[in-house]
Structures are given as C-alpha cells and as structure tokens.
C-alpha positions in Angstrom: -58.1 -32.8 231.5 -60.9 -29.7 231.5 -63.8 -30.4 233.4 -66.6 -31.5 230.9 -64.1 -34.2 229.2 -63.5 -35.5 233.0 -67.5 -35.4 232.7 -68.1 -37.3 229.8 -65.3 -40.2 231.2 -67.6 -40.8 234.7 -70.1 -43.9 234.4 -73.3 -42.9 233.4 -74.9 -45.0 236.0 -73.6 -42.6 238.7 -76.2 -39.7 237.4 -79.6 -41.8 237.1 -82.5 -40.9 238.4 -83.5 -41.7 241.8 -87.2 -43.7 241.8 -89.8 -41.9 242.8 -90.6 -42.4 246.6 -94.1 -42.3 248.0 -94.9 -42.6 251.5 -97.2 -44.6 253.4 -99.5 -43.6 256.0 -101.3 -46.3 257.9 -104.6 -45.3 259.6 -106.2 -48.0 261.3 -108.2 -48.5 263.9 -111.0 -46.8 265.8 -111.2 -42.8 265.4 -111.0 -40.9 268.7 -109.5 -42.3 272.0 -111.6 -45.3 273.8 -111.0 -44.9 277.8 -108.4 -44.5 279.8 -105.6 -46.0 277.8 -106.9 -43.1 274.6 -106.3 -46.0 272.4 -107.1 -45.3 268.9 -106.9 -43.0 265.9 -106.4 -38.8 267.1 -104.6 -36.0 266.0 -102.4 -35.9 269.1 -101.4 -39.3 268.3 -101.4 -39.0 264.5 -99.7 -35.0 263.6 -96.1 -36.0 263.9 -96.3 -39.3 261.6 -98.4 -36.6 259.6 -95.8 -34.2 259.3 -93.3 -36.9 258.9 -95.0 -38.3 255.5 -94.8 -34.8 254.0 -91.3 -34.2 255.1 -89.6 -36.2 252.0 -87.5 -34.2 249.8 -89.0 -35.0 245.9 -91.9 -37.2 247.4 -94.1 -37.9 244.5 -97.3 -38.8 246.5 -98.6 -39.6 250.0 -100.5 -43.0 250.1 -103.1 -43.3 253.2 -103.5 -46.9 254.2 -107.0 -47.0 255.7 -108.6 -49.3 257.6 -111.7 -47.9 260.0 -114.7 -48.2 260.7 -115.3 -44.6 261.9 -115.7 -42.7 265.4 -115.1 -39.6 266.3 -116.5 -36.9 263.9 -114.3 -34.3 265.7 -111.2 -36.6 265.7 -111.8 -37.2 262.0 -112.2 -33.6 261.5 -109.0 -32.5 262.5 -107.2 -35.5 261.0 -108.3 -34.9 257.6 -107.9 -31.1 257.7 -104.0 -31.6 258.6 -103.9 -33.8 255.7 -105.2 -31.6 253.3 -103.4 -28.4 254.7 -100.0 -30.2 254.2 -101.0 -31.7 250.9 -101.4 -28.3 249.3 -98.6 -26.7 251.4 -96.4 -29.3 249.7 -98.1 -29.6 246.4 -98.1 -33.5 247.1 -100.8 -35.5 245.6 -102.8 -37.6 248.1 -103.9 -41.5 247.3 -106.2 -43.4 250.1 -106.6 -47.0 249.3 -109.7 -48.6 251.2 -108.7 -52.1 253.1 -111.4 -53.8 254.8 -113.4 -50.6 256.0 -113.3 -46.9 254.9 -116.6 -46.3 256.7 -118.2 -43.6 258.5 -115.6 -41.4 260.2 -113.4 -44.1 258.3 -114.7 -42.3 254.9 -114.1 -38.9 255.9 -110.4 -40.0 256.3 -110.4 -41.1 252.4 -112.0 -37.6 251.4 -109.0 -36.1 252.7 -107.2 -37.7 249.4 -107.5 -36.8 246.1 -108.2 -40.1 244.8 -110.0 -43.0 246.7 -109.2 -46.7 245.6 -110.6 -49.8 247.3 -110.9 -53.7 247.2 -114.0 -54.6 245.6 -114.8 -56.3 248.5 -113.8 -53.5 251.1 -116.8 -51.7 253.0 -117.3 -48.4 251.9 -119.9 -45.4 252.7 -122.3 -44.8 256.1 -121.8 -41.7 255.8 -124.3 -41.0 258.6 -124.5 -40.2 262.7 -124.9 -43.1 265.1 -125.2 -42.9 269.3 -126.1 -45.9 271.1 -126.0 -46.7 274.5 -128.1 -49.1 277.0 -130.9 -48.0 279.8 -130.5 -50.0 283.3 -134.0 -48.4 284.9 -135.4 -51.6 285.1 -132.5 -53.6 286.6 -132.2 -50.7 289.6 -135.5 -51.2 290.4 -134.8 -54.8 290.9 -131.9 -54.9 293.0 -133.5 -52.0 294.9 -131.2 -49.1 294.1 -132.4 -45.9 293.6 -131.1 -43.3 291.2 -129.7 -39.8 292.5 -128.6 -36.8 290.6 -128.7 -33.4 290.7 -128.1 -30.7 288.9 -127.4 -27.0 288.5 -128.9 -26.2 284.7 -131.7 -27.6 283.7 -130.2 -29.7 280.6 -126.9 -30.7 282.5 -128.1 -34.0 282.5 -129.2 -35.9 279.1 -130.0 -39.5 278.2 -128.7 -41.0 281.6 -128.8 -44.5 281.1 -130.0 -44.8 284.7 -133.6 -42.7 284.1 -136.1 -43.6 282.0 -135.6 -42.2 278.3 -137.2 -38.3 277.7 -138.6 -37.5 274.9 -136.8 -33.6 275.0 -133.4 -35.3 275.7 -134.0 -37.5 272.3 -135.2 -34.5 270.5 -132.1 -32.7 271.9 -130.0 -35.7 270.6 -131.6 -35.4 267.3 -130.5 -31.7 266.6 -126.6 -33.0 267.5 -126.6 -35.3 264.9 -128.4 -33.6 262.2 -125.8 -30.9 262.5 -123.0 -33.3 262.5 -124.3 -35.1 259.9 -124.6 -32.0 257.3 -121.3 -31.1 258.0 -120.3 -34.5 256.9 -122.4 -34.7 253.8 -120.6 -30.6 253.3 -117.4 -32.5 253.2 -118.1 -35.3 250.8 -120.0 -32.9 249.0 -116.7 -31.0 248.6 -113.8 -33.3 248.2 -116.2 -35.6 245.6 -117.4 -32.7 243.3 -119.1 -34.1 240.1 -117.8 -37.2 240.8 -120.7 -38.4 243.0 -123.5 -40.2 240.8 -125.9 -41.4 243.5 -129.0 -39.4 244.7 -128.2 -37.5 247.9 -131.1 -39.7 249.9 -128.9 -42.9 248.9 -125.7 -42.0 249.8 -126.2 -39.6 252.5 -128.5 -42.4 254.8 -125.8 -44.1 256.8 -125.7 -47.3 253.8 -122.5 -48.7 253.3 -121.9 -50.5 250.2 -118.4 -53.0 248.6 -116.0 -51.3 246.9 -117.7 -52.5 243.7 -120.7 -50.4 244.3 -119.2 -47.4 246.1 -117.3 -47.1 242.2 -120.5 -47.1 240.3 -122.0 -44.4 243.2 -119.0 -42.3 242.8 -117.4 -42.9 246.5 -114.5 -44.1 245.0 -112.1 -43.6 242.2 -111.0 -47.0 241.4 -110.3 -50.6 242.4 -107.2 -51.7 243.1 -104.4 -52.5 245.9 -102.1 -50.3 247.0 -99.0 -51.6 245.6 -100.3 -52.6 242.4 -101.7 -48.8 241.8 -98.2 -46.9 242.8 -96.6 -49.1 240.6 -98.9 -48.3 237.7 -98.6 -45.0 238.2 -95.0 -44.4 239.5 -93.2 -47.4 237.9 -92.2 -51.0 239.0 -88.9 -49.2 240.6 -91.6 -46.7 243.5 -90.1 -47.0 247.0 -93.2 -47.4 249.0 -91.7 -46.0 252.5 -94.0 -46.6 255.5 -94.3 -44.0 258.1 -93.8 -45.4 261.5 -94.4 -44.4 265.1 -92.3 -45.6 267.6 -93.2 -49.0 269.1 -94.9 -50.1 272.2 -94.1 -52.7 274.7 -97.4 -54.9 274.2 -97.9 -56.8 277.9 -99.9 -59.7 278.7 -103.7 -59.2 278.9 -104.4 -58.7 283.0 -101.2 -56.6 282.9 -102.0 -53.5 281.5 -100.7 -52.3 285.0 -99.7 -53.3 288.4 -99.7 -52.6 292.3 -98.2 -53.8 295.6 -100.9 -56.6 295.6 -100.3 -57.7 291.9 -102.1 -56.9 288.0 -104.2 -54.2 288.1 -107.7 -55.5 287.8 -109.3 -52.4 287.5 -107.1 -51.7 284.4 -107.9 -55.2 283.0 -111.7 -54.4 283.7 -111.3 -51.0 281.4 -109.6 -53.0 279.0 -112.1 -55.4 278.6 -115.2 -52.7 278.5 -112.9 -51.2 275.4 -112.5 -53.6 273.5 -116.1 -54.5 273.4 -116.6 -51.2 272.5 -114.3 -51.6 269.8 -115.7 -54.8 268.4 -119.5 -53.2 268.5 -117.9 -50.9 265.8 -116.0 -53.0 263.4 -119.2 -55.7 264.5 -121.5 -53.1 262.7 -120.0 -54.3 259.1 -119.7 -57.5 259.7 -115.9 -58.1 260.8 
C-alpha cells in the first residue's frame, strides 16, 4: 500500500487540532520586598515564572492574574518591562484580568497587557505617589530619651521620624514623587493610547474607581472573569495552564525561625511589623 492510501486509512481523530493553550500568571500580593523575609511581588522573585509563561511552544496568549494593591514603583517598573519585552519577543498577546485590586503599582502591572478586564466590583486606578510614615518627637521627650545623629552630607539625613518634620525635607520629598508620579502617568499614557476618556486631572490624582467606572474612564477594556473571557475568545476547549513557582514550607506563626533557647522572637516581631504593613496597603481600599 503507497503511502497517501495508508494516509487516508488512519483515524482522522489522530490529526485534530490541539486547543489553544494560554498561560496563567498569577501576580498577587504587595510589590517590592517587605523586611527581612523580602516577601512580596519583585523581579528576582518573579523573572523565571516570567520566562516560564512565554516558553510554550504555539501559546496563544499570556493571561496575568492580578491582584495588588501597589508598592514599589521600581519593582513594578521592571516587572512590567520584562513582560512587555517578552510579549513582543514572542509575538504573544498579553490579557490582565483585575481581581479585587489592580491599583497603584497594582495598575501599572495591568498596563503591561494589551487588554485590561476587571470585575465590576474590582478596585481600579490611584495612579498616584504615596509615603507615609509616623513622627515619635513627642514620645522621646517623654520617656526622656534624646535623639543623636550625625552626618557627613548635609541631606544624608531626611524625614527622620525621630526629629521634628522640616519643611526642606518635605519639599525634597515632594520633588521624588512628582518625578515618579510623571513617569507613571508616561506609562499609562503609553500603553492606554486613545483609549483613555477621562480628563488627565481625574485620572491622574491618586482616585481609584470599580471596575464599572474604570470602563467608562478608559482604564479598562472590559468586564469580565478570566475564564469566561479565554473561553470567548479561544473556545470552550482553551487549556488555561497556571505558571507555578515552587512551594514553600509555611510554619506556624512564632516560628518563622529558631535558636538554642527556642522560636525566634525577633523573627516573629518582624513578621508582625510586616504584616501590618501589608494590611495598611490593602486597608487603603477597603479590604
């Protein structure tokens, strides 16, 4: 029997088409590392699951899962940029879907895609620069303990929670986050085009707005859930393929490490001052 007859007698199921395959990258948490234990969202942390969602051969799109309510400006930075770099490298589409918050450095990760779907109810937007912190001046002079600190430069030192607040160290502060904050509004400038339809002084003054509004401003591309869009798009036969990192033994709070005498409570103390830091953040949009 000649080949093509041998051909035409194989099942025809054995040459379908394999579904399309889009992989998932999850991106939650706070951006930039909180303490000693660098928890949180980073490129160190985040490059190889990166490079790991691009790597699929025929992938028809990367989905980012995102669920943050910002950071590091730096950290976001860099993330994004390695998205985009492999996105066009590739020639891979890039979806980000919105969960509970896309906000602040949170948002920048969504520009990143080319298309941004939320929840109507997700928080999206404050696209903005925040630094808080707390001044102790009067408590020192309480307890009678007097401030010492030197310095060789005459703006080493700047806002020092333990000295009274100067006016040059606020201006100072001022500059760092108008120049931050243009860079941002640069970036969502590019990556939204035309499709922004609010006024610059609305969507570039920190707000943050549902997913419902961030549609009619332009923020966002659509409503709708993850699973629900891919299928739309791709077909009720997509393989939605989540890209994992490995996972970590999760011990006992008090037992983030130990010594000869037992838990480590200076560990535990850093991992309590960290995770009110972290609640601050997501505290900011009401979760």
């Amino acid at each position: 029997m000649d080949p093509y007859s041998l051909l035409r007698h194989l099942p025809l199921g054995r040459f379908k088409e394999p579904p399309p395959v889009v992989n998932v990258l999850r991106l939650a948490g706070i951006i930039g590392g909180l303490g000693r234990s660098r928890r949180g969202l980073n490129l160190a942390s985040q490059a190889q699951l990166i490079e790991r969602a691009f790597k699929t051969p025929r992938l028809s799109a990367v989905a980012l899962a995102i669920n943050s309510p910002g950071g590091s400006p730096v950290q976001s930075a860099l993330i994004g940029d390695r998205i985009r770099a492999l996105a066009e490298e590739k020639e891979v589409p890039v979806i980000a879907f919105a969960e509970d918050v896309a906000a602040s450095g949170g948002y920048w990760l969504a520009c990143a895609a080319d298309e941004i779907y939320a929840h109507e109810s997700s928080i999206i937007g404050s696209i903005g620069v925040i630094s808080a912190g707390f001044g102790f001046t009067e408590l020192l002079s309480r307890i009678g303990v007097e401030r010492r600190i030197h310095t060789a430069g005459e703006r080493k030192s700047m806002l020092d929670p333990f000295r009274a607040e100067q006016p040059e160290d606020v201006e100072r502060l001022k500059s760092l986050q108008t120049d931050i904050h243009g860079g941002f509004k640069d970036y969502v400038r590019a990556r939204r085009g035309e499709r922004l339809k609010g006024e610059d002084e609305e969507l570039f003054n920190g707000e943050f707005w549902t997913g419902r509004r961030a549609l009619e401003l332009g923020l966002v591309d659509g409503l709708g859930e993850l699973r629900q869009v891919m299928r739309a798009r791709f077909g009720e036969k997509v393989r939605l393929k989540v890209i994992d990192g490995p996972r970590r033994l999760r011990l006992p709070f008090g037992f983030a490490g130990s010594g000869i005498g037992g838990p480590d409570l200076a560990a535990s103390a850093h991992a309590l001052v960290e995770a009110a830091e972290e609640r601050v953040l997501w505290a900011r949009y009401g979760l």
